[in-house]
C-alpha positions in Angstrom: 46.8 -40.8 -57.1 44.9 -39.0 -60.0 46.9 -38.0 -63.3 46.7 -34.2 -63.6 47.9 -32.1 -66.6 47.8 -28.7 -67.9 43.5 -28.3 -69.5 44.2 -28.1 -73.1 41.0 -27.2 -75.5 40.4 -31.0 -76.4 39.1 -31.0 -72.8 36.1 -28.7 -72.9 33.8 -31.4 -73.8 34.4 -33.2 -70.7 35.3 -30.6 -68.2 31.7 -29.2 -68.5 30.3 -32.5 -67.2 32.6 -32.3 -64.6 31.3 -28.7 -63.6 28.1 -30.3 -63.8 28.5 -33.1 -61.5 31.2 -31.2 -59.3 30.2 -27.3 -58.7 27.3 -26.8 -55.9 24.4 -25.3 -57.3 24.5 -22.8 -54.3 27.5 -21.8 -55.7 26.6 -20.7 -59.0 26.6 -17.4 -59.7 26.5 -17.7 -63.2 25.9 -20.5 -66.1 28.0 -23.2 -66.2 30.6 -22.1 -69.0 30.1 -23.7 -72.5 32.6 -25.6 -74.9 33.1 -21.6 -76.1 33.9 -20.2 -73.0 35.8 -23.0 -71.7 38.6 -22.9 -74.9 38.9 -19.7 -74.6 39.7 -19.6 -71.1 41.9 -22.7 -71.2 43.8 -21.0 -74.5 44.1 -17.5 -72.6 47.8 -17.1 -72.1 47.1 -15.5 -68.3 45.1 -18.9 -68.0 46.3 -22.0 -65.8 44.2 -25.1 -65.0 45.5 -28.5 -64.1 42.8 -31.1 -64.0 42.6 -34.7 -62.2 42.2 -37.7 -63.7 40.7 -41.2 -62.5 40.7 -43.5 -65.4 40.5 -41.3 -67.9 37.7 -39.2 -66.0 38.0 -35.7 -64.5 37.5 -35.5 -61.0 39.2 -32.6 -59.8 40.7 -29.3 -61.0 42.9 -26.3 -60.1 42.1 -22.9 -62.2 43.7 -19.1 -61.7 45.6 -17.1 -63.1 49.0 -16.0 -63.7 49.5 -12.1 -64.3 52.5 -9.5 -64.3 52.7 -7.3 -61.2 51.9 -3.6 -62.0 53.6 -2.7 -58.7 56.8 -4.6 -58.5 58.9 -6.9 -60.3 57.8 -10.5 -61.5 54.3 -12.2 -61.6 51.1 -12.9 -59.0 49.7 -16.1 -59.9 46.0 -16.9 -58.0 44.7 -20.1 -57.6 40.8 -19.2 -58.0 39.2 -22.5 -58.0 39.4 -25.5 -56.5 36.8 -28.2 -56.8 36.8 -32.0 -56.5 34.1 -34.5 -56.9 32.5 -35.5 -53.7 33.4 -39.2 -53.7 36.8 -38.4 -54.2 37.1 -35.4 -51.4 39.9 -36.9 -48.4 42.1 -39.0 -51.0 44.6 -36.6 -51.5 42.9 -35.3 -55.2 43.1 -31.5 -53.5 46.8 -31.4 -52.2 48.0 -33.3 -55.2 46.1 -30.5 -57.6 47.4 -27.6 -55.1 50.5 -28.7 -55.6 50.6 -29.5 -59.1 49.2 -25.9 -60.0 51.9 -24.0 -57.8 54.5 -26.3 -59.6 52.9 -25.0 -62.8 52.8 -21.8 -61.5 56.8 -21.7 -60.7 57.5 -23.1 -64.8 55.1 -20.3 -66.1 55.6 -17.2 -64.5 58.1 -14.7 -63.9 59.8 -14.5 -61.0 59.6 -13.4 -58.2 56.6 -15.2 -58.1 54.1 -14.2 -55.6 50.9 -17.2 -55.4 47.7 -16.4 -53.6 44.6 -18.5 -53.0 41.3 -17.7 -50.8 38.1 -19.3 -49.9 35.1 -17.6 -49.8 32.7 -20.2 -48.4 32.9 -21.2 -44.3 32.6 -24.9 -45.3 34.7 -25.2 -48.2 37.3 -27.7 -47.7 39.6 -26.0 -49.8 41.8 -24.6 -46.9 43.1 -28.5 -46.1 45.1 -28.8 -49.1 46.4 -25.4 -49.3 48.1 -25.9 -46.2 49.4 -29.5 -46.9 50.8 -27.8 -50.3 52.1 -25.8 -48.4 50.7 -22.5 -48.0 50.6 -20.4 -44.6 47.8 -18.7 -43.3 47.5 -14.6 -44.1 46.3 -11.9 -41.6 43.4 -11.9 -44.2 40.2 -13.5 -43.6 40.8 -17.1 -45.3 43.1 -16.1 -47.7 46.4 -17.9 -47.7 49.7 -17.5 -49.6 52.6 -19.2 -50.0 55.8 -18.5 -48.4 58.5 -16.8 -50.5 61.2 -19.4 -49.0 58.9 -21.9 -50.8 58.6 -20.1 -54.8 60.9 -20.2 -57.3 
């Protein structure tokens, strides 16, 4: 099983050449973030990223968010991203990130904690571990939440 930690700035260098290798180029809707962009995303206090390492190399990461709710009481965390290298895609690398950011999730926000994740591509794979991390299904085209029984 991959180490995974919290991103920390000292990562920028080598999270953009996992971007590189890791994020479809059909996907891309933008330029692939910069040492810049990526420390002050990784430094931004509504920021949470957990990345995957092999031997010292990334190979998968969790990003979202983690915001106060301006319609009730505690925080809404979203997990926005979810990539994984190809080669390692069916180890385990996805579930073991999903998990690891909820975990995250529960030490950083307020409660009641409400956590949210979609998909937004039919052949994503993304779905799998949400569910073996535990998340349930929504009424919502490929979104999926986690239970409140299952949040801090």
């Amino acid at each position: 099983m991959p180490e995974i930690a919290l991103a920390r700035p000292a990562d920028c260098e080598a999270l953009s050449e996992f971007l590189a290798r890791a994020v479809p180029s059909a996907w891309r809707v933008t330029a692939l973030p910069n040492a810049a962009q990526c420390q002050r995303a990784v430094t931004s206090q509504h920021n949470l990223t957990a990345l995957a390492r092999e031997q010292g190399i990334i190979v998968g990461l969790a990003s979202g968010w983690v915001l106060p709710s301006v319609t009730g009481v505690g925080d809404t965390v979203m997990l926005d991203e979810l990539l994984v290298v190809e080669a390692r895609r069916g180890y385990g690398v996805g579930t073991a990130l999903v998990a690891a950011f909820v975990r995250m999730a529960r030490q950083t926000a307020e409660p009641p904690i409400q956590i949210w994740a979609t998909t937004q591509y039919p052949e994503e794979p993304a779905a799998i571990p949400f569910v073996r991390a535990g998340a349930q299904s929504t009424d919502i085209l490929r979104q999926y939440e986690w239970p409140l029984e299952n949040q801090a």
